[in-house]
C-alpha positions in Angstrom: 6.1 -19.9 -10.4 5.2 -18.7 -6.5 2.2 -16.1 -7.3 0.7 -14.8 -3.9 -1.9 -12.6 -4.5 -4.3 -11.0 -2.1 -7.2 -9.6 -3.1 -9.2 -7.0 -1.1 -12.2 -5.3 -2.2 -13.7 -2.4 0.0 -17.2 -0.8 -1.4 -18.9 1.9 -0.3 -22.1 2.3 -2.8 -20.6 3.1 -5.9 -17.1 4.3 -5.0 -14.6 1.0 -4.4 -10.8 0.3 -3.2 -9.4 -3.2 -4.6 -5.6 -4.2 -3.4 -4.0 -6.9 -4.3 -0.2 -7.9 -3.3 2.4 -10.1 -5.3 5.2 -11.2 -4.0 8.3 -10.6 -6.6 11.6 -12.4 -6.6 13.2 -9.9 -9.0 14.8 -6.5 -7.4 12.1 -4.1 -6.0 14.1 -1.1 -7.2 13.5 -2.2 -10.5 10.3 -2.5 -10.4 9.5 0.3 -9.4 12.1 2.3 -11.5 10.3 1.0 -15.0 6.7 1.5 -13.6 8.0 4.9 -12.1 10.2 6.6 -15.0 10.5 3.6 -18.0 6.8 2.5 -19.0 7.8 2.2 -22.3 10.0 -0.3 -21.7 7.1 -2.5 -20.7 5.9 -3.6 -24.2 8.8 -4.7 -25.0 8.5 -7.1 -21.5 5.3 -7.5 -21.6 4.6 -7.6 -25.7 1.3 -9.9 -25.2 -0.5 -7.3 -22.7 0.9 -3.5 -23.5 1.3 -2.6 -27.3 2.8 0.6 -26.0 3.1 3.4 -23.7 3.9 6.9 -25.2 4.6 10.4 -23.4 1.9 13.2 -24.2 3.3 16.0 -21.9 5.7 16.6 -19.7 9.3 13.8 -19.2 9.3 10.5 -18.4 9.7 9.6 -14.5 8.2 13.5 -13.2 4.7 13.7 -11.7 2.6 15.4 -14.0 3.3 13.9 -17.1 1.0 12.4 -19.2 1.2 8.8 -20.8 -0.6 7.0 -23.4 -1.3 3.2 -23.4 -2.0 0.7 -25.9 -3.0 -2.9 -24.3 -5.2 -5.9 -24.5 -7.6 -6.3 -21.6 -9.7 -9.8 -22.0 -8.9 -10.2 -25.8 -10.0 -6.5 -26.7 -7.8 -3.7 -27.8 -8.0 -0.8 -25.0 -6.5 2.7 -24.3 -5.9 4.6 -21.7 -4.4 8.1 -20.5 -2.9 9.1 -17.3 -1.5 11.4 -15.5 1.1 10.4 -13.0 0.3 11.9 -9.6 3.0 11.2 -7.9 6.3 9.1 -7.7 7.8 8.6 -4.7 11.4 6.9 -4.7 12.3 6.8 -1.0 8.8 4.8 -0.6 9.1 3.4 -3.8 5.2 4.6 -4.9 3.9 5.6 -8.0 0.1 7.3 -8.5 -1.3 7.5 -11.6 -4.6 9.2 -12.4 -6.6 7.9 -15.4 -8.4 10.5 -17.1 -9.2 8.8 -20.3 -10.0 5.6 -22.3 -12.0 2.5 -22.2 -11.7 2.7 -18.0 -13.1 6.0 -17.9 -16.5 5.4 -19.9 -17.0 2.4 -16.6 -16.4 4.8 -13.6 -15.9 8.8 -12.9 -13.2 8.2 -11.5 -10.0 6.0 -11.5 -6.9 6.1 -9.5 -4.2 3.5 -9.8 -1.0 3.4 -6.5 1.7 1.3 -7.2 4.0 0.4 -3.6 6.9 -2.5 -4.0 8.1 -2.7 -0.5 11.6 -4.2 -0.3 12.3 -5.7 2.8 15.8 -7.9 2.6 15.3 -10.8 0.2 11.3 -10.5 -0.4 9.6 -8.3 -2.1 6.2 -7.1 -2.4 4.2 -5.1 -5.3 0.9 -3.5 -4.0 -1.6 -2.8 -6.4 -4.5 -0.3 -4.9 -7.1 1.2 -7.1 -9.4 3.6 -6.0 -12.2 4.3 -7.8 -15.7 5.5 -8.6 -18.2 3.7 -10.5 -20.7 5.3 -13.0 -23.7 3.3 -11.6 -24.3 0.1 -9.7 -24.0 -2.4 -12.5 -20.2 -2.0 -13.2 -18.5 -4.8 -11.5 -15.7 -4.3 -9.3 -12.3 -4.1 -12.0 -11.1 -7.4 -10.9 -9.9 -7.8 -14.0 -8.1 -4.8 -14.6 -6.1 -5.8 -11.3 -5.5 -9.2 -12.8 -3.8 -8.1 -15.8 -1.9 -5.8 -14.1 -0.4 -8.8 -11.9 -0.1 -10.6 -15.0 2.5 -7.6 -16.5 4.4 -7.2 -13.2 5.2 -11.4 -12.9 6.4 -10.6 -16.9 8.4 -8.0 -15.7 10.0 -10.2 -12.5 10.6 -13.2 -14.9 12.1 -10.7 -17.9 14.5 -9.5 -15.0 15.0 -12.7 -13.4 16.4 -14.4 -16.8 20.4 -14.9 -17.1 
């Protein structure tokens, strides 16, 4: 399995910016497609990490709908909601805003930018969070962005098999 994964980490006090890239050998209009308008789909990828993903408001795949996770983050049970921001499918983007859950009792705020760049045969998922700790002791959320490169390689291998 070819995992490259950069890892930034910009900090500024208590606000932070962490990116990470993975290259993906699966199509990057996929990708984006079931992080953009099927989330729900990934539990059934992804069954170890996401329990589920439900819609609160609004439809799947339109900015401004509200989503509801179930998932296991470093053997605990977790929740979170978010609003999606934006989608963008020319640029292949998708901005969700968390604004409740375990995450939210760590930082004030929370913002989560997917970007799969497709250039020819490689592509590329960026993961960039932005966020805003609630005081100098909460580490950096390395390990959110770690399980989240953990469910994207599940969802390249789930769409990679014959």
């Amino acid at each position: 399995l070819d995992i490259v994964v950069l890892l930034d980490i910009e900090e500024m006090g208590l606000t932070g910016k962490l990116v990470s890239q993975t290259e993906i050998k699966c199509d990057g209009d996929v990708m984006h497609e079931i992080w953009g308008s099927k989330p729900h789909h990934i539990s059934n990828i992804s069954a170890d990490n996401i329990q589920g993903c439900a819609l609160h408001q609004g439809e799947w795949g339109t900015a401004g709908s509200i989503i509801f996770w179930n998932y296991v983050l470093d053997g605990k049970a977790e929740v979170s909601k978010q609003i999606i921001e934006a989608i963008d499918m020319e640029n292949k983007t998708v901005v969700y805003k968390l604004i409740e859950g375990d995450v939210m009792e760590l930082y004030k705020s929370f913002t989560v930018i997917l970007h799969v760049d497709t250039k020819g045969e490689n592509n590329l998922v960026t993961w960039t969070f932005e966020y805003e700790k609630m005081n100098e002791g909460i580490q950096d959320p390395t390990n959110i962005m770690d399980f989240l490169v953990k469910v994207t390689k599940d969802i390249e291998t789930h769409h990679l098999q014959p």
